[in-house]
N, CA, C and O of each residue as an XYZ file, in Angstrom:
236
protein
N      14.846    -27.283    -69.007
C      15.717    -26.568    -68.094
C      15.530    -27.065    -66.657
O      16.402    -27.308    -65.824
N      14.019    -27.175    -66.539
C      13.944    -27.887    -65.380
C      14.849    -29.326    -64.751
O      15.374    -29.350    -63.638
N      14.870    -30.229    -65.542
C      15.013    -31.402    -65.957
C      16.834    -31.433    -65.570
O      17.297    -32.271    -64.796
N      17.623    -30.463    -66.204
C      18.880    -30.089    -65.800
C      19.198    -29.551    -64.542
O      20.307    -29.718    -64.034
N      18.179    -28.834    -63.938
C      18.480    -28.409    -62.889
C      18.253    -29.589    -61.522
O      18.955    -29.719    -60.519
N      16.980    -30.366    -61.938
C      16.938    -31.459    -61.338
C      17.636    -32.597    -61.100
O      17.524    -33.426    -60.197
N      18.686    -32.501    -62.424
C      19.906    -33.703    -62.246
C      21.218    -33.159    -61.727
O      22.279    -33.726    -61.464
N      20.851    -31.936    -61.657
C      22.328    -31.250    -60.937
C      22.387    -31.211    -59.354
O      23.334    -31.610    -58.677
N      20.985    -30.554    -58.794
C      20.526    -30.795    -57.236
C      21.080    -32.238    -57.273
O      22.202    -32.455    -56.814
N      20.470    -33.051    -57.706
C      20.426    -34.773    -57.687
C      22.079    -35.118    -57.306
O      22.510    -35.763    -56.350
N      22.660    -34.596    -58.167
C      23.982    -35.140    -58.476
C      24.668    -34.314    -57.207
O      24.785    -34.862    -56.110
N      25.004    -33.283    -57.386
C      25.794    -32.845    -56.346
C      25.518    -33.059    -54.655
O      26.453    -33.217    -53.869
N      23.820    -33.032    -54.164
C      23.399    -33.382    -52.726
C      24.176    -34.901    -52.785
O      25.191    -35.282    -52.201
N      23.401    -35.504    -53.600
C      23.844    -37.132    -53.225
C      25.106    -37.570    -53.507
O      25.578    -38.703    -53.405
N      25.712    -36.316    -53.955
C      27.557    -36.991    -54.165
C      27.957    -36.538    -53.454
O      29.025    -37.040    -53.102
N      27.440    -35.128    -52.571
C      28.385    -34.929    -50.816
C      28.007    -35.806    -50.178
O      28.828    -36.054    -49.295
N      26.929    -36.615    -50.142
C      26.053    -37.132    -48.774
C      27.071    -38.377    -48.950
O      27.860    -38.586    -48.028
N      27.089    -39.082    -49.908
C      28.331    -40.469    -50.282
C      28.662    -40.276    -50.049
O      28.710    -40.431    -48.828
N      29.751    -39.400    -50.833
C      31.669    -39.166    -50.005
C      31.946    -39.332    -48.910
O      32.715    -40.154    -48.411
N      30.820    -37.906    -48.078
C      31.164    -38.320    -46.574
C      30.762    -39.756    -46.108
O      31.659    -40.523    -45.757
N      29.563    -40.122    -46.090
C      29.087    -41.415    -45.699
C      30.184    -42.414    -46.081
O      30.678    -42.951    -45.089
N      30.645    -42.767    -47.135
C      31.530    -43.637    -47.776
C      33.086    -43.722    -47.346
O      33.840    -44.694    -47.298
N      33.324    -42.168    -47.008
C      34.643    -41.938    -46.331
C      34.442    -42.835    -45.187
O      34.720    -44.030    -45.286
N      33.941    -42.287    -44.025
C      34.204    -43.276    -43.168
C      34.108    -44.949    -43.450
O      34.954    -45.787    -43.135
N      32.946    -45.150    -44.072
C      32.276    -46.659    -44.483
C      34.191    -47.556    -44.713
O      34.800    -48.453    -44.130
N      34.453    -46.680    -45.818
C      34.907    -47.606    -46.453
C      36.612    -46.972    -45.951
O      37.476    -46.803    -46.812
N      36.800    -46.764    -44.888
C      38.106    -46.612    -43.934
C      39.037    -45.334    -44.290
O      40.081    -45.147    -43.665
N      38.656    -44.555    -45.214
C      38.765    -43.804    -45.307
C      39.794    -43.709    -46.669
O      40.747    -42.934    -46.754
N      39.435    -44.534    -47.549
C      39.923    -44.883    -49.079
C      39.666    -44.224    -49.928
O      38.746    -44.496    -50.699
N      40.586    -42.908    -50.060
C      39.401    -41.854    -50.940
C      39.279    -42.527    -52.488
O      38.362    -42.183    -53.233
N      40.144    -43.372    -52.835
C      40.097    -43.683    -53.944
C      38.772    -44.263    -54.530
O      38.011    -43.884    -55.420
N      38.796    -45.479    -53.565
C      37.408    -46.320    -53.676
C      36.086    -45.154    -53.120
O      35.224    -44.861    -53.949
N      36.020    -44.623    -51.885
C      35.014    -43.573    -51.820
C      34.772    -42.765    -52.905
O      33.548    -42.636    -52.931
N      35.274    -42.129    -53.845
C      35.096    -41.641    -55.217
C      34.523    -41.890    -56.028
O      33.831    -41.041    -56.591
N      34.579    -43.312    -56.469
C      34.616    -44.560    -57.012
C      32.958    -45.292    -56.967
O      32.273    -45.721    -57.896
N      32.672    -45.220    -55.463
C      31.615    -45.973    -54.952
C      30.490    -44.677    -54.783
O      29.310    -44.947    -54.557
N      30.917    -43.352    -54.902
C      29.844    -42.394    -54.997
C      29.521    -42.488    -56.497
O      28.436    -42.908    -56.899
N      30.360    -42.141    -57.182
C      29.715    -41.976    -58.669
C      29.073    -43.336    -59.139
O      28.588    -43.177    -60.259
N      28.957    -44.217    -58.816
C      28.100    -45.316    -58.641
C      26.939    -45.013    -58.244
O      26.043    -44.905    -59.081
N      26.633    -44.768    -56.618
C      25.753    -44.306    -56.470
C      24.715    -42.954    -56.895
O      23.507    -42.769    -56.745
N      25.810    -42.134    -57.490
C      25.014    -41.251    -57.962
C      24.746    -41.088    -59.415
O      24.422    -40.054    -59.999
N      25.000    -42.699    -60.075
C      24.521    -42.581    -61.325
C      23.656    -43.295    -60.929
O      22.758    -43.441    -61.759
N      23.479    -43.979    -59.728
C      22.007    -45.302    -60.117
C      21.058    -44.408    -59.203
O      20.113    -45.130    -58.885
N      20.929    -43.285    -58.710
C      20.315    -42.312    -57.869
C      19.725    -41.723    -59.344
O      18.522    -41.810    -59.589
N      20.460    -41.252    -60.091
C      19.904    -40.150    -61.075
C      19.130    -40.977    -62.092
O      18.011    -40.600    -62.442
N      19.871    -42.484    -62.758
C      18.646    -43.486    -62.990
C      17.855    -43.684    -62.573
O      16.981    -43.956    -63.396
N      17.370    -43.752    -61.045
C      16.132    -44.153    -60.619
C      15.200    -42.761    -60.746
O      14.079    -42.894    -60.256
N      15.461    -41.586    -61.268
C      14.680    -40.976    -60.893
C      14.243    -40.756    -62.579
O      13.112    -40.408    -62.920
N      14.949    -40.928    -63.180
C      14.839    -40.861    -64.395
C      14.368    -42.134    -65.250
O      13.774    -41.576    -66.173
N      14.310    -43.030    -65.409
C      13.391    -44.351    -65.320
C      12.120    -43.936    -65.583
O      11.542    -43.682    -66.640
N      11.704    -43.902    -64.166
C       9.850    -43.634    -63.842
C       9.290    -42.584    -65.345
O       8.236    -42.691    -65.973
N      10.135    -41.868    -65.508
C       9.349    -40.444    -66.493
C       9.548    -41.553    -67.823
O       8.543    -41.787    -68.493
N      10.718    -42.158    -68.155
C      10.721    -42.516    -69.304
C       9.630    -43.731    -69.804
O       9.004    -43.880    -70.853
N       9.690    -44.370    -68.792
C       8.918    -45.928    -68.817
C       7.770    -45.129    -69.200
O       7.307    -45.008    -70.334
N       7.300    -44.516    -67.952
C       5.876    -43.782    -68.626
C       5.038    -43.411    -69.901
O       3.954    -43.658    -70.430
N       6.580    -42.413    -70.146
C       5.704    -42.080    -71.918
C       5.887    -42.773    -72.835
O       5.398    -42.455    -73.919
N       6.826    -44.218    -72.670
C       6.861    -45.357    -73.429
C       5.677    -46.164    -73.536
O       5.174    -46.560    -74.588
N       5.166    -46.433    -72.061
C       3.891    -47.221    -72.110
C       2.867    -46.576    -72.187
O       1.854    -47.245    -72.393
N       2.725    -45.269    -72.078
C       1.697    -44.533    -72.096
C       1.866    -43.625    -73.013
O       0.991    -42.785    -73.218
């Protein structure tokens, strides 16, 4: 439960913080800003999720 709640914080902080950031970045293209968040906030929620898995693989 934890684990869900941790990918939801994850997902939603770092998909406002994009949008906006990205809105301007990228001229204000909501299409591509959309686009270029869920990118980032799948390789955000991979990186955090990685570390636990590698772990109990090698360990």
């Amino acid at each position: 439960m934890l684990l869900i709640a941790l990918f939801l914080s994850i997902f939603v902080i770092f998909f406002m913080l994009s949008m906006v950031a990205n809105y301007f970045i990228l001229g204000r293209n909501l299409k591509k800003t959309i686009l270029v968040s869920l990118l980032m906030t799948i390789i955000a929620i991979f990186s955090h999720v990685s570390p636990m898995i590698m772990y109990q693989w090698f360990f």
